[in-house]
C-alpha positions, 0 to 999 in steps of 0.5 A: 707398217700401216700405221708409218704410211698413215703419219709418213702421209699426214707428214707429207700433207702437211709439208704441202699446206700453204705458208703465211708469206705476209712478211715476206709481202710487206719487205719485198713487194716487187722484187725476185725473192729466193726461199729456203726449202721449206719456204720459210727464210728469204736467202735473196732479194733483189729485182733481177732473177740471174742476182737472186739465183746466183746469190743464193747459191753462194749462201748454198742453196742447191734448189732455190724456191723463186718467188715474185712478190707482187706489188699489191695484192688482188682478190681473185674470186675463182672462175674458168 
């Protein structure tokens, strides 16, 4: 049993870890974009929230992941 709550853990951890959108960044800087799940495929695009919501759930996504991509990107050096 402890060794299943130690890999279920790391599982868990894992799926938490942060995703490499850069593609995503380079196709639709700007616009409302909706994820699968597990943040890995773009079921929407577009510049309204309403037609990117309403899109993906004609495709079937129960819980869309929204994203807006930014139009450039801005290094921020942490702070308060």
């Amino acid at each position: 049993m402890v060794w299943y709550c130690f890999f279920l853990r790391i599982e868990l951890l894992c799926q938490c870890m942060a995703k490499d959108l850069t593609e995503v960044y380079k196709k639709y800087k700007g616009k409302w974009v909706v994820l699968t799940s597990g943040e890995e495929k773009v079921m929407a695009a577009g510049s309204s929230v309403d037609t990117v919501v309403s899109e993906a759930r004609a495709k079937g996504v129960k819980k869309p992941v929204l994203l807006k991509v930014p139009t450039k990107i801005i290094p921020y050096i942490g702070g308060f």
